[in-house]
PDB file of the backbone (N, CA, C, O) and the ligand in Angstrom, with CONECT records:
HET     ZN  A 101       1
ATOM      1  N   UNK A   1      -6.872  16.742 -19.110  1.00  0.00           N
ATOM      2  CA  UNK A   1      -5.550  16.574 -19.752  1.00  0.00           C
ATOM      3  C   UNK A   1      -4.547  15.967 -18.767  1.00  0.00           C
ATOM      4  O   UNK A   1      -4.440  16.461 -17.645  1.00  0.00           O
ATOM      5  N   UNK A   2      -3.702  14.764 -19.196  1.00  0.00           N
ATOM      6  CA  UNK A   2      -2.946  14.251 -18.344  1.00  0.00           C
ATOM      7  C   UNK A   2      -1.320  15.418 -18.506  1.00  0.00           C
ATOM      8  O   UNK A   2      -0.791  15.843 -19.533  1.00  0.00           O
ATOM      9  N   UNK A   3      -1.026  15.576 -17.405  1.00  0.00           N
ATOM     10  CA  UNK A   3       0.105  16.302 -17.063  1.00  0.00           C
ATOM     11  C   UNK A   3       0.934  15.548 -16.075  1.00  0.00           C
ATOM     12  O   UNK A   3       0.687  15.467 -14.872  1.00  0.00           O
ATOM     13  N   UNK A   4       2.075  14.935 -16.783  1.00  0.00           N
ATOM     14  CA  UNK A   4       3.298  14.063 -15.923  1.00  0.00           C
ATOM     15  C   UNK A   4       3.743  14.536 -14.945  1.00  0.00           C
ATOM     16  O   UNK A   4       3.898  13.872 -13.920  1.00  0.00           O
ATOM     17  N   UNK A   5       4.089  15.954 -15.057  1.00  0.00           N
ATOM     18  CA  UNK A   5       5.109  16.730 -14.021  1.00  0.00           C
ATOM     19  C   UNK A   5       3.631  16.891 -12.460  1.00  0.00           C
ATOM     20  O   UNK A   5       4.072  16.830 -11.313  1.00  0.00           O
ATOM     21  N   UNK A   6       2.888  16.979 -12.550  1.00  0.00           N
ATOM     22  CA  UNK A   6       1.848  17.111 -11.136  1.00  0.00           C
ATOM     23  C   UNK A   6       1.196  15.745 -11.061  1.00  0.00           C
ATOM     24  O   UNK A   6       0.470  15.658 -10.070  1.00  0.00           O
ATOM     25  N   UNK A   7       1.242  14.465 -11.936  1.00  0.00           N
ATOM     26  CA  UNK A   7       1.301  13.804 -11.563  1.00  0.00           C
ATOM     27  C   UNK A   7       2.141  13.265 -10.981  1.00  0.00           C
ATOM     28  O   UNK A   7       1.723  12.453 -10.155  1.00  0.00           O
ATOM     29  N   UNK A   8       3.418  13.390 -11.072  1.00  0.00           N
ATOM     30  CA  UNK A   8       4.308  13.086 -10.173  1.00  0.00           C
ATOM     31  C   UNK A   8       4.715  13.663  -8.930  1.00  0.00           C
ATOM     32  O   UNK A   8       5.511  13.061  -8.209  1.00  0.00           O
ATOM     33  N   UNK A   9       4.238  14.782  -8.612  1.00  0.00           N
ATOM     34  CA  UNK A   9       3.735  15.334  -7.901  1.00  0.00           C
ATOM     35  C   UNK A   9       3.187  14.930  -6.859  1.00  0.00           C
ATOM     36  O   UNK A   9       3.699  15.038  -5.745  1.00  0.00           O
ATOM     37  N   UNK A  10       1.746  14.260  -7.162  1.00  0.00           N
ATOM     38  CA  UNK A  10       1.438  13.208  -6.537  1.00  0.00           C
ATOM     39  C   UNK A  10       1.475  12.285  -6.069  1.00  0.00           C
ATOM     40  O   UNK A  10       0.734  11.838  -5.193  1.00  0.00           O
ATOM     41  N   UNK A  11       2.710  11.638  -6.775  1.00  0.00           N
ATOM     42  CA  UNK A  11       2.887   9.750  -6.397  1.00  0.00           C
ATOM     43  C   UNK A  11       3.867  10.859  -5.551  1.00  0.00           C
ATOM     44  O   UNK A  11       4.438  10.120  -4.748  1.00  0.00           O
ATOM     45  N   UNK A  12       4.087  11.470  -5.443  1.00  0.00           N
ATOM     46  CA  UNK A  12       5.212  11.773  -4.289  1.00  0.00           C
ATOM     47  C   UNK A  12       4.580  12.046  -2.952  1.00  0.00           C
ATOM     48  O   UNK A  12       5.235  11.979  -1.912  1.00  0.00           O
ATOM     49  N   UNK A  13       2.974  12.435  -2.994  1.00  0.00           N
ATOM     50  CA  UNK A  13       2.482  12.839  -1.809  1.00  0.00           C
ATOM     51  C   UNK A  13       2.002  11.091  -1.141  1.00  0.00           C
ATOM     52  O   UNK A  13       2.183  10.671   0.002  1.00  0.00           O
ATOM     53  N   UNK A  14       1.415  10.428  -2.224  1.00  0.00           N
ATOM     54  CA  UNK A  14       0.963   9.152  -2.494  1.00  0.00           C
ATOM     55  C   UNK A  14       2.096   8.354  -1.448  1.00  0.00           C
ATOM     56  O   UNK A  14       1.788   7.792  -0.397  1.00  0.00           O
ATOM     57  N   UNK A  15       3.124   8.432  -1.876  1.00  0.00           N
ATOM     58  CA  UNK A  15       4.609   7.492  -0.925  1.00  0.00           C
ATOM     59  C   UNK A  15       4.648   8.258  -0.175  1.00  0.00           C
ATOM     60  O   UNK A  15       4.808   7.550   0.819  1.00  0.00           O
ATOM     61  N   UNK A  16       4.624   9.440   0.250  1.00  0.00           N
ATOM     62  CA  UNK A  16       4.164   9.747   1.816  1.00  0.00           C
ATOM     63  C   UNK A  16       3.068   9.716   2.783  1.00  0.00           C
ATOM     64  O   UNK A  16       3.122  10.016   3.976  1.00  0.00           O
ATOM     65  N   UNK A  17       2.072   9.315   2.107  1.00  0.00           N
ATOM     66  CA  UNK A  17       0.945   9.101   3.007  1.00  0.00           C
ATOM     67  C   UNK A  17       0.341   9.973   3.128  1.00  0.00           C
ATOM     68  O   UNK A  17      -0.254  10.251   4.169  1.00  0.00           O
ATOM     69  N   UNK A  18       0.330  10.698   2.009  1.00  0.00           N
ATOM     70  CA  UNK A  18      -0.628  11.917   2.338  1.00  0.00           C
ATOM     71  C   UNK A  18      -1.683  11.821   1.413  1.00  0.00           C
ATOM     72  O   UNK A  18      -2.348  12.856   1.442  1.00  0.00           O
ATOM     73  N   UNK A  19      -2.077  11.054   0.660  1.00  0.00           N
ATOM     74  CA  UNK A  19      -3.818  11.163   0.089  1.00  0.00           C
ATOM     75  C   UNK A  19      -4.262   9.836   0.575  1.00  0.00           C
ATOM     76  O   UNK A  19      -3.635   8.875   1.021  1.00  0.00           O
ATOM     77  N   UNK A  20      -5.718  10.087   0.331  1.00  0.00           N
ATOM     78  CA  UNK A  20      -6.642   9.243   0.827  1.00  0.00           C
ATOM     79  C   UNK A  20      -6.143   7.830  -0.032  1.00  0.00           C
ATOM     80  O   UNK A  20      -5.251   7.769  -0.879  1.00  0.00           O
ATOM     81  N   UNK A  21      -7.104   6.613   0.523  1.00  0.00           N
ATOM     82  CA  UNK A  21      -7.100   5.816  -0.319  1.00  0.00           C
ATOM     83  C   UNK A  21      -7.681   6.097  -2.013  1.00  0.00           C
ATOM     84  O   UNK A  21      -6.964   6.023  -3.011  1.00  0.00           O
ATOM     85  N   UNK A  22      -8.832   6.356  -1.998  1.00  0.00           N
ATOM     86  CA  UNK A  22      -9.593   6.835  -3.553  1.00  0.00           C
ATOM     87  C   UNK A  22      -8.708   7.356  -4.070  1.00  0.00           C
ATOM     88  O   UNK A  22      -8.364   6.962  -5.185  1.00  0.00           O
ATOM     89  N   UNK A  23      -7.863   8.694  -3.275  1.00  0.00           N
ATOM     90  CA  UNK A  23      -7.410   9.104  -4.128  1.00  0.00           C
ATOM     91  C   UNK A  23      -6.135   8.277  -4.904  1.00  0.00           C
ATOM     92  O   UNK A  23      -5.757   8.330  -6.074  1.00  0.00           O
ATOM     93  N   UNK A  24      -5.725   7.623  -3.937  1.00  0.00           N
ATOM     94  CA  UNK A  24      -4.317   6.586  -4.167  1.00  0.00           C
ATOM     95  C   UNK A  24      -5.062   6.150  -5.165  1.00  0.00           C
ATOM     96  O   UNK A  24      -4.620   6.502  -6.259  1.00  0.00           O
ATOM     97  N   UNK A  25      -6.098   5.467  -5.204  1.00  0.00           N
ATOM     98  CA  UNK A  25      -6.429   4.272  -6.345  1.00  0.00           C
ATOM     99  C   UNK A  25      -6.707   5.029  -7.898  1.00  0.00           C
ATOM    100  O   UNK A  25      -6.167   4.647  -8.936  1.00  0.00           O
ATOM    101  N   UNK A  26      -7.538   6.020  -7.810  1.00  0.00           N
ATOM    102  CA  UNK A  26      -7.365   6.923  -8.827  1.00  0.00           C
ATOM    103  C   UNK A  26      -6.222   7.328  -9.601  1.00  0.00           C
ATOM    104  O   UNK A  26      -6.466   7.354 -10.807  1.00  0.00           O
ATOM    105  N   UNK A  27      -4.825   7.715  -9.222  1.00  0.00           N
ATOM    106  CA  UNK A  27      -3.857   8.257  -9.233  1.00  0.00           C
ATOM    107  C   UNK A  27      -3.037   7.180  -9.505  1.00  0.00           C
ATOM    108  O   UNK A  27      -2.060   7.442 -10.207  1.00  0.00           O
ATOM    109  N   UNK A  28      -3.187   5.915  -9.097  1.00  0.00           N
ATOM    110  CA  UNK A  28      -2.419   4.529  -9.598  1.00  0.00           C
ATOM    111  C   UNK A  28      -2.810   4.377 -11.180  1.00  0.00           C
ATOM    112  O   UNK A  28      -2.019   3.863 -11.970  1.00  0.00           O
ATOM    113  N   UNK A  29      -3.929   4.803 -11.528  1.00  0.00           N
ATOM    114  CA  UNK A  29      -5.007   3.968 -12.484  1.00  0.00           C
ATOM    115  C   UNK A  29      -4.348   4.971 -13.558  1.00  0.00           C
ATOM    116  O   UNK A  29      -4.035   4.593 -14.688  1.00  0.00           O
ATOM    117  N   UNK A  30      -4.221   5.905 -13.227  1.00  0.00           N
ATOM    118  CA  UNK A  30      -3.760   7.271 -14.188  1.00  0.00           C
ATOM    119  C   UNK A  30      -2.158   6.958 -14.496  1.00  0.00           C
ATOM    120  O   UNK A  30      -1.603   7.178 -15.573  1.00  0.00           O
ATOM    121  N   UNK A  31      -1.661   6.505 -13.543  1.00  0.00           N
ATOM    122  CA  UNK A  31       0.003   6.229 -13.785  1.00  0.00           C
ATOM    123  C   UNK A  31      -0.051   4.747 -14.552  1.00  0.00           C
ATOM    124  O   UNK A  31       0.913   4.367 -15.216  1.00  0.00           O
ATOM    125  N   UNK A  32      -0.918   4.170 -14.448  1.00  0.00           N
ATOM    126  CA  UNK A  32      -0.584   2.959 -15.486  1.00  0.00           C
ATOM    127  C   UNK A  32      -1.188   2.984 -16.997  1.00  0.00           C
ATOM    128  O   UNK A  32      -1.165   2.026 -17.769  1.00  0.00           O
ATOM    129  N   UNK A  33      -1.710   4.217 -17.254  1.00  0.00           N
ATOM    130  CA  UNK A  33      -1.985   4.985 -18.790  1.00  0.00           C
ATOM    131  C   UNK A  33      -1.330   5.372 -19.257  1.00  0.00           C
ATOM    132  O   UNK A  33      -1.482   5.630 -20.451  1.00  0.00           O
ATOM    133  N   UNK A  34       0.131   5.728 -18.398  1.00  0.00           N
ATOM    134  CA  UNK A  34       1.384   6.633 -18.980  1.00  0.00           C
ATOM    135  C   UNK A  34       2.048   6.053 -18.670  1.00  0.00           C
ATOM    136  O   UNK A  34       2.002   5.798 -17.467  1.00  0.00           O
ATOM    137  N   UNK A  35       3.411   5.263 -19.692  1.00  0.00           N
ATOM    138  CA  UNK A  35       3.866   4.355 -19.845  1.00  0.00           C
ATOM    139  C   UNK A  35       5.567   5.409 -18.588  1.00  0.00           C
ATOM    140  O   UNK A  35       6.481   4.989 -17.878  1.00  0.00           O
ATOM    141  N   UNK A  36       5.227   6.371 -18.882  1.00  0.00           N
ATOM    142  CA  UNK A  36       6.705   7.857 -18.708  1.00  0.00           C
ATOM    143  C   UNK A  36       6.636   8.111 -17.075  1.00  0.00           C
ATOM    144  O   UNK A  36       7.559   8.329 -16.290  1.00  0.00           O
ATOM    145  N   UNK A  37       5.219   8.007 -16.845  1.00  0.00           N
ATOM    146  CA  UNK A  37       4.560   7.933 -15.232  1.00  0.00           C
ATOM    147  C   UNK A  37       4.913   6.611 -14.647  1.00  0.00           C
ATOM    148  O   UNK A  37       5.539   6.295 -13.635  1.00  0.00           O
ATOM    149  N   UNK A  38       4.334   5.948 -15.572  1.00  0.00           N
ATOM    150  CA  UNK A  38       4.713   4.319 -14.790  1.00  0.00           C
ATOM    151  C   UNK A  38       6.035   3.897 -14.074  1.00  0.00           C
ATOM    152  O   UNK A  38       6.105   3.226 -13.044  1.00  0.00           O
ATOM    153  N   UNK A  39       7.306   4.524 -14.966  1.00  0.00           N
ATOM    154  CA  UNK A  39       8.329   4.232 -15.137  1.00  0.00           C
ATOM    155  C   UNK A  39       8.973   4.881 -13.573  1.00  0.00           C
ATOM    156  O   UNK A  39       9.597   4.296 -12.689  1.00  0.00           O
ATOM    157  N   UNK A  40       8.496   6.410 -13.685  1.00  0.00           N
ATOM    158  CA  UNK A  40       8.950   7.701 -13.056  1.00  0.00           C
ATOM    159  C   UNK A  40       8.131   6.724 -11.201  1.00  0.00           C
ATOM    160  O   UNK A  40       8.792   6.520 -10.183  1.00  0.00           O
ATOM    161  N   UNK A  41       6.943   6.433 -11.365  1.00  0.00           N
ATOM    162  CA  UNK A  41       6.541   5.832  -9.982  1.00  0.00           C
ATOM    163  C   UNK A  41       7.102   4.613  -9.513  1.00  0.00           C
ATOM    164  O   UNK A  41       6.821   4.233  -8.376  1.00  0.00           O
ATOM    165  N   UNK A  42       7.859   3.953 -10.242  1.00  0.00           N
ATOM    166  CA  UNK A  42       8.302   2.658  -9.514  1.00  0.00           C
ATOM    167  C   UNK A  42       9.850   3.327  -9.373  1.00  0.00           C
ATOM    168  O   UNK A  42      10.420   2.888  -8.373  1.00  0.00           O
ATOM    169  N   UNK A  43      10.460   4.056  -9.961  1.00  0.00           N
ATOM    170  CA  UNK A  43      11.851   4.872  -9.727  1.00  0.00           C
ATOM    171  C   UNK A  43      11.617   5.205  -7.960  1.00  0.00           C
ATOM    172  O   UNK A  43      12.273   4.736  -7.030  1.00  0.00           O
ATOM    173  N   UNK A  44      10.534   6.105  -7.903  1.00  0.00           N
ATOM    174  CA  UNK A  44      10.147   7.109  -6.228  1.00  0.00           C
ATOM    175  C   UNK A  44      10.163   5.984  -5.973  1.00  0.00           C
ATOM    176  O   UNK A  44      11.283   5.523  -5.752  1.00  0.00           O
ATOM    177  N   UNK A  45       8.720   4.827  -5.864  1.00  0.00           N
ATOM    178  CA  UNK A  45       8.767   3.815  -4.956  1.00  0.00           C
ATOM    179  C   UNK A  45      10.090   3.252  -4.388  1.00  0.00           C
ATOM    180  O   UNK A  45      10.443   3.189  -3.210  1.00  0.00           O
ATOM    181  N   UNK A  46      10.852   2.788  -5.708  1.00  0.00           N
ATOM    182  CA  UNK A  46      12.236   1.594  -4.760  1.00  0.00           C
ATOM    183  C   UNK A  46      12.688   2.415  -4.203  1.00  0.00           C
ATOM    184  O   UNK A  46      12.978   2.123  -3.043  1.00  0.00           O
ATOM    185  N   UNK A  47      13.027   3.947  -4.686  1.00  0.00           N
ATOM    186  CA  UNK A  47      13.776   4.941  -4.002  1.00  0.00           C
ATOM    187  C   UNK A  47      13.125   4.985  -2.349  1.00  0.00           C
ATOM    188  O   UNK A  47      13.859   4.876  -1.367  1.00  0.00           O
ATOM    189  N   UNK A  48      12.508   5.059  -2.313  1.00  0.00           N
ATOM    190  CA  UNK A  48      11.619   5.787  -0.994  1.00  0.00           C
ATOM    191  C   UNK A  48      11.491   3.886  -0.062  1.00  0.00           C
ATOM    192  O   UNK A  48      11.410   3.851   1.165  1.00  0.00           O
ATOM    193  N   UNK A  49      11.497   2.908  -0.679  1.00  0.00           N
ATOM    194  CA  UNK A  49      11.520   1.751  -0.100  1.00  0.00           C
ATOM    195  C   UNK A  49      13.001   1.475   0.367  1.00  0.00           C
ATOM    196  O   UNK A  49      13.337   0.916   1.410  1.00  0.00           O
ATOM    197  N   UNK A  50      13.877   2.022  -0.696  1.00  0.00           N
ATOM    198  CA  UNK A  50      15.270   1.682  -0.303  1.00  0.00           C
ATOM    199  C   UNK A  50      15.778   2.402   0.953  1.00  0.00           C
ATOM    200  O   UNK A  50      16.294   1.819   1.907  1.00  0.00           O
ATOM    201  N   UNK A  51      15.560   3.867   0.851  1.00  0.00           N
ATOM    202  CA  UNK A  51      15.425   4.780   1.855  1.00  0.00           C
ATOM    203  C   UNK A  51      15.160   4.360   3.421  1.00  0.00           C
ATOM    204  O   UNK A  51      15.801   4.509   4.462  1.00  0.00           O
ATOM    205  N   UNK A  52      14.040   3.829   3.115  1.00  0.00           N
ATOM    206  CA  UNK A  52      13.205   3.324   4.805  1.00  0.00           C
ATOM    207  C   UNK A  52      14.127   2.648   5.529  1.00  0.00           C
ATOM    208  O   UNK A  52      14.760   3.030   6.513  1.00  0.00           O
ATOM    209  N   UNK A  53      14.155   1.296   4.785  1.00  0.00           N
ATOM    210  CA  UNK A  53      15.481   0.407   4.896  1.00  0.00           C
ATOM    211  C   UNK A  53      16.694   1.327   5.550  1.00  0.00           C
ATOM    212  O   UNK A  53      16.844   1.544   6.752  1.00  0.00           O
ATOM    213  N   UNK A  54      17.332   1.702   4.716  1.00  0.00           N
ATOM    214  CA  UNK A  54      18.570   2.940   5.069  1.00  0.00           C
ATOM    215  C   UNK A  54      18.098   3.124   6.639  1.00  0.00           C
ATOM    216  O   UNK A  54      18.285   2.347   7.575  1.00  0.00           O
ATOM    217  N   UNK A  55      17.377   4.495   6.628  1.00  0.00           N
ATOM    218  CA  UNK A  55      16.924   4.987   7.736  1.00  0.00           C
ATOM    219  C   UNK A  55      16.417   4.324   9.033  1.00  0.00           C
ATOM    220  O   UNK A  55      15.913   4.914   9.989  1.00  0.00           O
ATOM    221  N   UNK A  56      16.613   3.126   8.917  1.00  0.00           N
ATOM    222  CA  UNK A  56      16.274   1.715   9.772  1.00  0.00           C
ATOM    223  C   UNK A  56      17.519   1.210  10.154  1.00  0.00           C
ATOM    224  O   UNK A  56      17.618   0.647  11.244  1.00  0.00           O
ATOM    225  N   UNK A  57      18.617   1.347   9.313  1.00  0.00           N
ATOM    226  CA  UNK A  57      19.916   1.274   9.474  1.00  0.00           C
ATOM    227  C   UNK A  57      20.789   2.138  10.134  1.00  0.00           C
ATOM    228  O   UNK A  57      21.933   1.844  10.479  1.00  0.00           O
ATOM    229  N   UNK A  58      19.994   3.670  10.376  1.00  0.00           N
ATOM    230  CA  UNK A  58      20.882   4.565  11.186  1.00  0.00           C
ATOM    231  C   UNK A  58      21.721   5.213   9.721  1.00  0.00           C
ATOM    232  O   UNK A  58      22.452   6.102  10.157  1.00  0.00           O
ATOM    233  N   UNK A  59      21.855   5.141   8.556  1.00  0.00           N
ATOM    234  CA  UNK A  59      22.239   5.409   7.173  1.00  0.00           C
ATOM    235  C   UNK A  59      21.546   6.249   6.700  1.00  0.00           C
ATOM    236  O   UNK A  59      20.514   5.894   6.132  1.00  0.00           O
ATOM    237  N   UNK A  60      21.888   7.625   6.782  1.00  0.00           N
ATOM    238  CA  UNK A  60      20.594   8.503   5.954  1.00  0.00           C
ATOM    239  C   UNK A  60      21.075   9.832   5.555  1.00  0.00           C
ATOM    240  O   UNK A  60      20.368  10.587   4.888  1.00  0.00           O
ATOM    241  N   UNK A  61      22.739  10.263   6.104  1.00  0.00           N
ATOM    242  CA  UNK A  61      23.466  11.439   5.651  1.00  0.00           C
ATOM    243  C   UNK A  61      22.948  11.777   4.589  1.00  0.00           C
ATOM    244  O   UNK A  61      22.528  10.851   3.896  1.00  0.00           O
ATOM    245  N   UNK A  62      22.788  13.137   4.083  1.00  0.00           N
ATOM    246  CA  UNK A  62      22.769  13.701   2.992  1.00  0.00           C
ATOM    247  C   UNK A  62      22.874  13.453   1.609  1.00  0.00           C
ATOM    248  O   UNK A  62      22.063  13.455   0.683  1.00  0.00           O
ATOM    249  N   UNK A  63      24.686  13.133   1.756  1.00  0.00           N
ATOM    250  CA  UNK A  63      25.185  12.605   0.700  1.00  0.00           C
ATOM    251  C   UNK A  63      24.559  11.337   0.219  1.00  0.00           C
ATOM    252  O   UNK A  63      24.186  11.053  -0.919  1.00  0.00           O
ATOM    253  N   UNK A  64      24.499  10.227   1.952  1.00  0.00           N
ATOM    254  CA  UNK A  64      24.456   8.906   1.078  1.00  0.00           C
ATOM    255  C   UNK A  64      23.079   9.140   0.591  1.00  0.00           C
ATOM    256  O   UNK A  64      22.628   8.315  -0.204  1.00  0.00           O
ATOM    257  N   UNK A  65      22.565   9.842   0.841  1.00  0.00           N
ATOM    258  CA  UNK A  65      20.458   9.714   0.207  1.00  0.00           C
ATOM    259  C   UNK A  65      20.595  10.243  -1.432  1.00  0.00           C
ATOM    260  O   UNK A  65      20.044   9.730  -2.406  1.00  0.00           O
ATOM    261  N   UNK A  66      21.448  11.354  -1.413  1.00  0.00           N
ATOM    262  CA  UNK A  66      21.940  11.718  -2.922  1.00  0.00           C
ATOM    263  C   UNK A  66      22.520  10.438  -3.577  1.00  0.00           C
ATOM    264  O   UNK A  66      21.951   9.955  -4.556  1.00  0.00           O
ATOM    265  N   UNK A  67      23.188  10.104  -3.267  1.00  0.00           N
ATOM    266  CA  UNK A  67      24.286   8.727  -4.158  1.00  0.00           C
ATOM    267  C   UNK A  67      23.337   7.784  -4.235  1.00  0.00           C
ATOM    268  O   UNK A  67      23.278   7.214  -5.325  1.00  0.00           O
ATOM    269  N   UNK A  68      22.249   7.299  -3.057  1.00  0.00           N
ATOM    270  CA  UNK A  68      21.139   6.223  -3.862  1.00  0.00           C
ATOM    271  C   UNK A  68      20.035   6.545  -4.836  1.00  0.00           C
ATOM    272  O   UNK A  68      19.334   5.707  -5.403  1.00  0.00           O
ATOM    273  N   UNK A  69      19.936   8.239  -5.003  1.00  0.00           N
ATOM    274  CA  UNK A  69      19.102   8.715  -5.667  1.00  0.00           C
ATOM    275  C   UNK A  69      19.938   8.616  -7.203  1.00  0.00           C
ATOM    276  O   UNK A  69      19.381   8.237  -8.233  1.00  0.00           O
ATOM    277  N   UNK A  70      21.028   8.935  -7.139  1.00  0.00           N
ATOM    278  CA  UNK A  70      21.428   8.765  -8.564  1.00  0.00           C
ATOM    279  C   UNK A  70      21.362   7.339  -8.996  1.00  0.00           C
ATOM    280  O   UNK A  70      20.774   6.940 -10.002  1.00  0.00           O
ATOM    281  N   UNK A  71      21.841   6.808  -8.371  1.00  0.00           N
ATOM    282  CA  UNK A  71      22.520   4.982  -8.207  1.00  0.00           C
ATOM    283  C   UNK A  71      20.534   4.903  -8.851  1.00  0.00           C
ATOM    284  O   UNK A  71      20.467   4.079  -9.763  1.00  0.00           O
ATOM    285  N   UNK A  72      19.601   5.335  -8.646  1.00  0.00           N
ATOM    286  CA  UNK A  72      18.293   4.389  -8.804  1.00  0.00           C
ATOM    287  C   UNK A  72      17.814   4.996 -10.115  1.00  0.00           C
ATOM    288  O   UNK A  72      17.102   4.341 -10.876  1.00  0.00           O
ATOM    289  N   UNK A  73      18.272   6.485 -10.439  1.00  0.00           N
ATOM    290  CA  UNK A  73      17.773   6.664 -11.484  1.00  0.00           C
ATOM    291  C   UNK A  73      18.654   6.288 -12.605  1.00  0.00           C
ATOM    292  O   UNK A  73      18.446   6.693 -13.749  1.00  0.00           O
ATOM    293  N   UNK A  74      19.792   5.394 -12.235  1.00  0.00           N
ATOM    294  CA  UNK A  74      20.532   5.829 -13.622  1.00  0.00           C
ATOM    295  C   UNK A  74      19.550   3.962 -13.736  1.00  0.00           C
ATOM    296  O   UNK A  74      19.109   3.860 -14.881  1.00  0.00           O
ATOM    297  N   UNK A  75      19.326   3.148 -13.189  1.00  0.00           N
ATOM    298  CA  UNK A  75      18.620   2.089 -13.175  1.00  0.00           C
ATOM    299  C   UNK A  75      18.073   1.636 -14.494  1.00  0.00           C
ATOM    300  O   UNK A  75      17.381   0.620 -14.559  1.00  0.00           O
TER     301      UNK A  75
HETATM  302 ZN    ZN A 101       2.510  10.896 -17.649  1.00  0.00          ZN2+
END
């Protein structure tokens, strides 16, 4: 049974580097079956890409990581 909420779960461990490749590729294949997943993994991705960036910038206070988190989901 597909379950959104631990799949997302995952793409969250996934953008940290914490599963294997297989498992990455597995877990991609499953998020592009769910149109709600699909959506929810490219949200984390830019988030977590925008982030890096930031944090490369010396930019990473609290607040401002909150304000790009809203700023990406209202997207
Ligand atoms: Zn789903």
């Amino acid at each position: 049974m597909h379950n959104c909420k631990a799949l997302l779960e995952k793409v969250i461990l996934a953008l940290d580097g914490e599963l294997t490749t297989a498992e990455e590729q597995q877990l991609l294949k499953e998020v592009e079956e769910c149109p709600s997943c699909f959506k929810k993994y490219h949200i984390e991705k830019s988030f977590k890409d925008f982030l890096a960036s930031k944090i490369e910038r010396k930019c990473a206070s609290p607040q401002c990581i909150e304000s790009i988190r809203a700023r990406i989901q209202q997207m």
